[in-house]
NUVEXDREN-674732 format. One line per 3 residues: their letters; for each residue x, y, z of C-alpha. Coordinates in Angstrom, 3 decimals. Layout:
# NUVEXDREN-674732
A> X/Y/Z; ...
//
This chain:
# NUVEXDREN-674732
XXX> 4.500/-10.850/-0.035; 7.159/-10.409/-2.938; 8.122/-7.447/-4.659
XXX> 5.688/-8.277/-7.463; 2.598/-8.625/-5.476; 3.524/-5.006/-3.675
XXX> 3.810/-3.477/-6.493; 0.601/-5.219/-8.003; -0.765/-3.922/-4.937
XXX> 0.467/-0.403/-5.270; -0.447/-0.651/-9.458; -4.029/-1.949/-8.807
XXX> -5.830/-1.737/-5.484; -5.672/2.441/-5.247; -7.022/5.291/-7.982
XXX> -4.018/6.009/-9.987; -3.935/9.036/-12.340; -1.595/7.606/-14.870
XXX> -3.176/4.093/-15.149; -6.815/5.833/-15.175; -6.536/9.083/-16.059
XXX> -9.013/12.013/-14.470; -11.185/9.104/-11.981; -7.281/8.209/-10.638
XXX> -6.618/11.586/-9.501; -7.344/12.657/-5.703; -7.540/16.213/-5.272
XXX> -6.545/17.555/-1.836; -3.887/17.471/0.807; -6.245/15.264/3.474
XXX> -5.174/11.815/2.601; -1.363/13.248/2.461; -1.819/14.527/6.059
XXX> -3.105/11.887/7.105; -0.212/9.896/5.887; 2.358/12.050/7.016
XXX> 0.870/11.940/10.339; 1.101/8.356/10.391; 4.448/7.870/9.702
XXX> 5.817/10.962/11.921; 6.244/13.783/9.903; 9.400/11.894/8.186
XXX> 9.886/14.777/5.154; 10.711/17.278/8.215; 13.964/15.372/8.685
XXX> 16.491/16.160/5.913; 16.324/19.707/3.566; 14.106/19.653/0.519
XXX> 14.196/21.148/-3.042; 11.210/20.912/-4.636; 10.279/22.095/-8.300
XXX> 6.982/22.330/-10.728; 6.024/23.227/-14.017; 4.954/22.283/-17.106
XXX> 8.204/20.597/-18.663; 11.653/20.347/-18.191; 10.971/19.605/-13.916
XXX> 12.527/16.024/-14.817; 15.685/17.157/-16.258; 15.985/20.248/-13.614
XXX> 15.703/17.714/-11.102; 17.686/15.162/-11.994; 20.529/17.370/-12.682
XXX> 20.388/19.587/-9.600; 20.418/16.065/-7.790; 23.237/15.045/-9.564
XXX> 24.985/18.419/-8.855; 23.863/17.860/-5.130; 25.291/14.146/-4.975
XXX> 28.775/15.376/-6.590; 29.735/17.859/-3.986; 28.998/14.925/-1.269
XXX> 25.756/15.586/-0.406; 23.775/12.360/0.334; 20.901/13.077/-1.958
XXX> 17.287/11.491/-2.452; 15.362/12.289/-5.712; 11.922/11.671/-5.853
XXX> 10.398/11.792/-9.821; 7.217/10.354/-11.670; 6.791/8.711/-13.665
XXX> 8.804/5.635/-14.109; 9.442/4.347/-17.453; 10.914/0.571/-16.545
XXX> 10.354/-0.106/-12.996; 8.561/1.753/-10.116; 11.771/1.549/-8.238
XXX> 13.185/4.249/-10.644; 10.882/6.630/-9.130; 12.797/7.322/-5.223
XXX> 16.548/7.381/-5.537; 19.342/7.868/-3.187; 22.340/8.903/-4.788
XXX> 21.480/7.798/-7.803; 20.501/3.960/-6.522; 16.652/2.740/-7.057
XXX> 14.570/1.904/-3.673; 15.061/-1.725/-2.989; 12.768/-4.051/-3.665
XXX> 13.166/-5.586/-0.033; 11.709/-1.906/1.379; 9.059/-1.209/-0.612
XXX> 7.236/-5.286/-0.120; 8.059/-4.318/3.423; 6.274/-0.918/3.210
XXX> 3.732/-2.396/1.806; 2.950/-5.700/4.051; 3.241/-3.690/7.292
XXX> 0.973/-0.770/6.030; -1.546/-2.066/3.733; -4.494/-2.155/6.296
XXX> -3.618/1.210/7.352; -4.032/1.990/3.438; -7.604/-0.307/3.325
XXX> -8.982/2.838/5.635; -7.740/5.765/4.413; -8.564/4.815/0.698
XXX> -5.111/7.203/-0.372; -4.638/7.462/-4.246; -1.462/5.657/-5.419
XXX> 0.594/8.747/-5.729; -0.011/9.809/-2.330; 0.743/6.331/-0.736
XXX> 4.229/6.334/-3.371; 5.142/10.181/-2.131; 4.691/8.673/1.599
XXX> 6.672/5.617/0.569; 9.584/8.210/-0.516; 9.412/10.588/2.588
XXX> 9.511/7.336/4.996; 12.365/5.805/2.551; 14.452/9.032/2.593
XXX> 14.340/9.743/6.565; 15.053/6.600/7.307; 18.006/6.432/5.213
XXX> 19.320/9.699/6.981; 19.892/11.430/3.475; 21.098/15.209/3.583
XXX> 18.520/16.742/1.172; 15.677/15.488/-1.317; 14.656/16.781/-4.448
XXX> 11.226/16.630/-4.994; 9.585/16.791/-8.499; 5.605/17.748/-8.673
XXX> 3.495/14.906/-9.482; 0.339/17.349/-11.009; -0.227/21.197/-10.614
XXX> 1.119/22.030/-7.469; -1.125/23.707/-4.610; -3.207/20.444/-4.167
XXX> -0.304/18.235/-5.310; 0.355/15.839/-2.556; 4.463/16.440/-2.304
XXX> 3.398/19.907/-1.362; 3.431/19.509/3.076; 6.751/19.878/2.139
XXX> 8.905/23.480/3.647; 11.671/23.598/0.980; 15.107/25.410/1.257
XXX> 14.468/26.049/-2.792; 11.302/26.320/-4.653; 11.396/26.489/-8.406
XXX> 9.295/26.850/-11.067; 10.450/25.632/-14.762; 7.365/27.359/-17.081
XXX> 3.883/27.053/-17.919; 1.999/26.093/-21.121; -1.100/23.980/-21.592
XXX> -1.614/20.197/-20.153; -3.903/18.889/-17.473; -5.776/21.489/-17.990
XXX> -8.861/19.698/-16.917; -8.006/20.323/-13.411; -5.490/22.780/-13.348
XXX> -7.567/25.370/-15.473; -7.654/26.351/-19.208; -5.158/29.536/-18.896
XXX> -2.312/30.279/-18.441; -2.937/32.604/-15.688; -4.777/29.606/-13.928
XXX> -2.282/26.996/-14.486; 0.349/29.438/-13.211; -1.605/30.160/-10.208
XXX> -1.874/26.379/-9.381; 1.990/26.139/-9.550; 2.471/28.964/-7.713
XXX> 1.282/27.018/-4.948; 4.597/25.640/-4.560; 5.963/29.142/-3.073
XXX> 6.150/29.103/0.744; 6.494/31.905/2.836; 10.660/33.076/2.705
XXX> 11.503/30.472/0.418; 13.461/31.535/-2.396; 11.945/30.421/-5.652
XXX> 13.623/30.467/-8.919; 10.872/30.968/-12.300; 12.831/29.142/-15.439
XXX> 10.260/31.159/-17.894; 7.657/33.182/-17.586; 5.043/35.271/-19.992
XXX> 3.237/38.730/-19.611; 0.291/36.198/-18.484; 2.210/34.350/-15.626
XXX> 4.575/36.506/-14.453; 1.969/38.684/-12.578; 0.504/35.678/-10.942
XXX> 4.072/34.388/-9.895; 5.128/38.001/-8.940; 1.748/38.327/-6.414
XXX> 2.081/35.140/-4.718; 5.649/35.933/-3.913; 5.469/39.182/-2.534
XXX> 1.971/37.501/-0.381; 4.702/34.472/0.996; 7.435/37.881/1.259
XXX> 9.569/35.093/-0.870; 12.328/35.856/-3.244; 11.725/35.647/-6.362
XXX> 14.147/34.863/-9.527; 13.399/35.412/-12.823; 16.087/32.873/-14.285
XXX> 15.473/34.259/-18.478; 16.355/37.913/-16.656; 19.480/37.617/-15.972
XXX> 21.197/35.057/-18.620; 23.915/32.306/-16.782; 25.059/30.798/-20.893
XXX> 27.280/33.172/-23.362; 27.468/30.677/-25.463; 25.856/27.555/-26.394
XXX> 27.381/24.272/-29.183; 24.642/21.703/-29.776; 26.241/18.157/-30.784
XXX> 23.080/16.116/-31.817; 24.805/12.594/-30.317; 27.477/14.320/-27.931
XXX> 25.456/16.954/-25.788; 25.392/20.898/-25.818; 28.455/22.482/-24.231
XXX> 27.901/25.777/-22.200; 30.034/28.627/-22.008; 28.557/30.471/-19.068
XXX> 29.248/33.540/-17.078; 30.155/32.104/-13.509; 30.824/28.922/-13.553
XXX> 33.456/28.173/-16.949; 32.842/25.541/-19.270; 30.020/22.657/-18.971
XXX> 29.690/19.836/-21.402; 25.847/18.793/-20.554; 25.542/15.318/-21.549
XXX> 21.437/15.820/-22.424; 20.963/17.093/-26.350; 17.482/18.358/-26.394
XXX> 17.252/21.919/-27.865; 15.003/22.735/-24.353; 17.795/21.835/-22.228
XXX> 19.266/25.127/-22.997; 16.528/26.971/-20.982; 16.556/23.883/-18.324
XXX> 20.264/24.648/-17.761; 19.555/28.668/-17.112; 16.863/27.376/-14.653
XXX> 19.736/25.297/-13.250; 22.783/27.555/-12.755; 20.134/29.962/-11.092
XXX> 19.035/27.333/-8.654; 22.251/26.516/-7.922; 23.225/30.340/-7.278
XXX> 20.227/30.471/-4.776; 21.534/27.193/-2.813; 24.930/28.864/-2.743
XXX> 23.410/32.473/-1.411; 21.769/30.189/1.609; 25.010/28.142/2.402
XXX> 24.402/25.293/0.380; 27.563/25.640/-1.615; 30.659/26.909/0.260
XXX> 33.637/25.750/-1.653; 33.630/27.113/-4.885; 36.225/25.195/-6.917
XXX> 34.221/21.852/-5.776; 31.096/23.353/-6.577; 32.733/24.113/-10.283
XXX> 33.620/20.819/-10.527; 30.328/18.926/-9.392; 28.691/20.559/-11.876
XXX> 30.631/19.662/-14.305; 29.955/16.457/-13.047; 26.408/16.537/-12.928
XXX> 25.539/18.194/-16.323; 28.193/15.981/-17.677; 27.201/12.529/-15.957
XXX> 23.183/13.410/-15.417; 22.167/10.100/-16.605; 25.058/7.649/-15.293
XXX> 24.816/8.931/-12.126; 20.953/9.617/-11.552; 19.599/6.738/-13.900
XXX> 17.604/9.626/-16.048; 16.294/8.163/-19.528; 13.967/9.373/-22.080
XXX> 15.483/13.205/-22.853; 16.447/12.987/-26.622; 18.149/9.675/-25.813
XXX> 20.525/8.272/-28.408; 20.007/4.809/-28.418; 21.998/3.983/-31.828
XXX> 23.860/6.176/-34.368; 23.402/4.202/-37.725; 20.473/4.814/-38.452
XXX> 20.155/7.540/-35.546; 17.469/6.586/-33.228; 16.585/8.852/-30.489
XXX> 13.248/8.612/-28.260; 12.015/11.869/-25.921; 9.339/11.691/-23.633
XXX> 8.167/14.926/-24.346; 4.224/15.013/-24.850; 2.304/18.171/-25.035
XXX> 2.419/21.323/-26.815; 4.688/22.762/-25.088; 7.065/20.123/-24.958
XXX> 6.963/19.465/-28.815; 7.413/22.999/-29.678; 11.008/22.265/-28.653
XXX> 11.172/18.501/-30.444; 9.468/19.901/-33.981; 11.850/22.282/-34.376
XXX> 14.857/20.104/-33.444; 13.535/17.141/-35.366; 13.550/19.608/-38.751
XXX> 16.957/20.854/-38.291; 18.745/17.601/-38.224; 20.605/15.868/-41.146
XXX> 19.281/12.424/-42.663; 18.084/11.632/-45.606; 14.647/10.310/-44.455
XXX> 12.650/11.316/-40.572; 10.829/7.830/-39.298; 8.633/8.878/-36.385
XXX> 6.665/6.381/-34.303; 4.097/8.035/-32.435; 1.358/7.896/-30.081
XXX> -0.325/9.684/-26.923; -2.532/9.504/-24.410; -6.034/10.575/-24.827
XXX> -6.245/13.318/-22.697; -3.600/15.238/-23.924; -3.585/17.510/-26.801
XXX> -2.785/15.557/-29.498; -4.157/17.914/-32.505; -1.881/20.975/-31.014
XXX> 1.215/18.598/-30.819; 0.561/17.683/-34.767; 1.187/20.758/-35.944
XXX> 4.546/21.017/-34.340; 5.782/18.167/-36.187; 8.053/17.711/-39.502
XXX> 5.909/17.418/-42.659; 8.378/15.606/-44.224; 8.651/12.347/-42.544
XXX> 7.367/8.477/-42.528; 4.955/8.438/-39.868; 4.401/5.092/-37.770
XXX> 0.902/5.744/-35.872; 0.706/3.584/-32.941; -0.142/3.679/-29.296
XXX> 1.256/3.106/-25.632; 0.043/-0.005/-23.432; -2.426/2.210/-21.352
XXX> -5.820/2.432/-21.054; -5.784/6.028/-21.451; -4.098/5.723/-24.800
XXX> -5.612/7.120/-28.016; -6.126/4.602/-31.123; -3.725/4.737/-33.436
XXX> -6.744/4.825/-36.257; -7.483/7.938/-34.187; -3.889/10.097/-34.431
XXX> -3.883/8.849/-38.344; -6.946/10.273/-39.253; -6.007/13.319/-37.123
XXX> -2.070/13.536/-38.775; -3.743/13.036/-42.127; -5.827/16.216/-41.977
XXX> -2.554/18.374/-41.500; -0.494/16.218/-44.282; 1.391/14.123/-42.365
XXX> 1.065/10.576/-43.771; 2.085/7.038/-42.563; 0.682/3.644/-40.973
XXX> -0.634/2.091/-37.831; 0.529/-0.151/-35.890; -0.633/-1.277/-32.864
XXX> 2.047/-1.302/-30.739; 5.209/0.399/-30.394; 6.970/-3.012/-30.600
XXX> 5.355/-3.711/-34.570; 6.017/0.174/-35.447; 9.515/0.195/-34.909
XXX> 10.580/-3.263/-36.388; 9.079/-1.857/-39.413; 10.674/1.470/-39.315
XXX> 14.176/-0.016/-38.465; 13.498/-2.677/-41.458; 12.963/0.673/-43.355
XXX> 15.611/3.000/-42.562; 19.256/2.973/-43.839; 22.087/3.555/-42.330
XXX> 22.062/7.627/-42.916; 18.497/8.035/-41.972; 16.887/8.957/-38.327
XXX> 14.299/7.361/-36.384; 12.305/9.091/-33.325; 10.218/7.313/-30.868
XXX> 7.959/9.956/-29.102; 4.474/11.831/-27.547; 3.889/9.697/-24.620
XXX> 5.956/8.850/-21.446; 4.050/5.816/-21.923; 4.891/4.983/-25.178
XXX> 8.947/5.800/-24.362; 8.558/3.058/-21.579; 7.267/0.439/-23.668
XXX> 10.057/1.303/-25.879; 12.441/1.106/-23.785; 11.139/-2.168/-22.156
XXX> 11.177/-3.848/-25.717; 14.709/-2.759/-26.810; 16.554/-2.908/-23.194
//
């Protein structure tokens, strides 16, 4: 079997959320048990980290892996989903899974997969369990794949749990409030873990708040107690930090919602010092300075407000719900060009009118749409955009939309490539 066949394999032959959308996704912890049975409990053998929410989970885990990797711990990172390869998804310090362990994973297991019928998450989160114990890491971190109290990552007893925010998306099986969504992420809280909450809301809070005090868990409230005095955004160069513990950090990650990731940050790394985690503090100074400063280099992160040219200024952002795009609108209007080309599509089962509204009036819209069968036509967005005022073509793939908008732009305009992971990774394929 090669790499490509496993993978195939993996891709094809099990229900897979992001390839099929709601008939992909396996509710339940059964086939994860099962699983973890299987291959010896191999997540019990190393610490764990493990974090949820809405947005910004990505970029809090990357960088508190990064942090974790510069003070010399040997770190495994576990994220979905991947934008180039599937090997981006399990990490150790920073290096992809080889392609030499995952055929082998596959060859030696697949009839053991042809009777339990697992989804393709579940069989990937075993994959990255096995991967990590057997590579005798220190500590994983351990991003939520969807929700988090049925979400197969969560057998897991974390040193850390943490909780970035809540707003609206998969709310077809995570519930249509926030009070529901919350409670779904709250799941994530075991019983004397620590758990830090990035941002909360008279709705959630409560709900966070309860299921704490039920697990007798500590709970953080990261927007209570400010880590940044000071914040300087540089659209190309990153946001430096001025915060109250630990001096000066130049992040290297220029999204306007990184601010609120990096509170969430300093916070979880506060709780990881409190339980002996981080006992040197002038090398815990310095690795974060490291980590917020060398996130991408040194964990392979892509597609957070990433700069992929200056003249004309394209950036791309995976960002895609409401929540998300409240963030991106805002960011996209502040910045200085003399004309905004967007090229933009999402998936069908996200909100697409809600993330409209968030976005610049004043721009050339390119309408297209990811390679997925879950996309939404780009006819579709159009006739949507054009109902709000926001006017522009179709194309019908990102490939065609942003030939045309580079043929377009001059050198002092910006172009932005966004509203579907998808769509960022077909970017990125095309242009890497």
């Amino acid at each position: 079997m090669t790499y490509k066949e496993a993978t195939e394999y993996l891709f094809n032959r099990m229900p897979m959320f992001e390839r099929q959308g709601a008939s992909g996704y396996k509710e339940g912890l059964g086939n994860t048990l099962e699983l973890d049975k299987h291959f010896n409990h191999p997540h019990k053998k190393y610490h764990t980290i493990h974090i949820a929410g809405t947005n910004g989970k990505g970029s809090c885990a990357h960088t508190i892996a990064a942090i974790l990797q510069s003070y010399g711990y040997k770190t495994g990172l576990y994220t979905s989903p991947h934008l180039i390869d599937f090997k981006e998804r399990i990490r150790i310090n920073g290096c992809p899974i080889s392609e030499q362990y995952v055929t082998s994973f596959v060859e030696h297991e697949h009839s053991f997969f042809e009777l339990l019928h697992p989804s393709f998450f579940e069989v990937t989160t075993a994959l990255a369990f096995k991967y990590f114990a057997d590579n005798d890491i220190d500590i994983a971190v351990i991003e939520v794949g969807l929700g988090g109290r049925l979400d197969c990552t969560n057998i897991i007893t974390p040193i850390l749990s943490t909780i970035t925010n809540i707003s609206f998306d998969h709310t077809q099986f995570l519930g249509n409030t926030l009070e529901k969504i919350a409670g779904e992420k709250a799941g994530i809280i075991k019983c004397g873990t620590p758990v830090v909450i990035g941002e909360s809301n008279t709705e959630t809070r409560t709900v966070f708040e309860k299921e704490a005090m039920m697990k007798s868990a500590p709970i953080i409230f990261a927007e209570d107690e400010p880590e940044l005095i000071k914040v300087k955004r540089n659209i190309t160069a990153g946001i430096t930090y001025e915060t109250n513990d630990y001096g000066i950090i130049n992040g290297h990650l220029c999204g306007d919602y990184q601010i609120k990731n990096t509170n969430t940050i300093l916070h979880m790394v506060k709780q990881l010092e409190r339980i002996g985690m981080f006992n040197d503090t002038s090398k815990l100074k310095e690795s974060i300075r490291d980590g917020f400063e060398n996130v991408c280099k040194i964990t392979g992160l892509m597609g957070r407000w990433q700069i992929i040219s200056k003249k004309p200024l394209v950036i791309c952002d995976a960002g895609h719900n409401p929540g998300g795009w409240k963030y991106i609108g805002e960011q996209l209007k502040h910045l200085e060009y003399e004309n905004l080309h967007i090229i933009f599509g999402m998936v069908n089962d996200k909100d697409t009118d809600s993330v409209l509204t968030y976005m610049p009036q004043k721009a050339i819209y390119y309408f297209t749409k990811p390679e997925s069968k879950r996309a939404r036509s780009e006819n579709s967005i159009s006739e949507a955009a054009n109902k709000i005022g926001l006017k522009g073509d179709c194309y019908p793939n990102v490939r065609e939309a942003y030939r045309k908008a580079m043929q377009n732009a001059s050198a002092k305009d910006t172009v932005f490539i966004g509203g579907s992971c998808y769509l960022i990774a077909d970017f990125l394929k095309c242009i890497l």
